[in-house]
Phi, psi and omega in degrees: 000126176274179160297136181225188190216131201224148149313178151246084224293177153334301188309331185097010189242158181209113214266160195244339198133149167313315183325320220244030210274124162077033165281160125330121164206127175244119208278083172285152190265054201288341167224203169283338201235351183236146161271170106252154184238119158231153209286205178120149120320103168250152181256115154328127191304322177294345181253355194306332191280322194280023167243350166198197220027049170057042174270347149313288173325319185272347158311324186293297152328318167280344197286304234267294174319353196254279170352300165263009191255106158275177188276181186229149170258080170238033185280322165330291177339282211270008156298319208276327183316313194256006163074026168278076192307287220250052170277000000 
């Protein structure tokens, strides 16, 4: 892709293309003078927790173990297990 050269409107806005028209772009700043713009997928800050410490994974894992498990009728079982009367 070559290089190219954009106006910077009045406004402070400057279009990169249609191609890129309603995406994601994230503008790093590396100085007063240099930009990079990259195209990209970002995670909402509320979602931010399902990205780490492997809590995807482990989300995944229960799903999938949720998946192959039928269920069992043991409920009675664990009230008494837990000592629950008044259910």
């Amino acid at each position: 892709m070559a290089a190219q050269i954009r106006m910077v409107g009045a406004n402070g806005q400057v279009s990169i293309g249609k191609k890129f028209a309603g995406r994601f772009v994230l503008i790093d700043a590396l100085n007063e003078n240099d930009l990079i713009i990259k195209p990209g997928e970002f995670v909402p800050n509320s979602q931010k927790w399902l990205h780490k410490d492997g809590n995807l994974e482990k989300i995944e894992k229960a799903l999938e173990r949720v998946r192959n498990t039928p269920p069992q009728d043991n409920f009675e079982e664990l009230l008494e297990k837990w000592n629950i009367k008044d259910v």
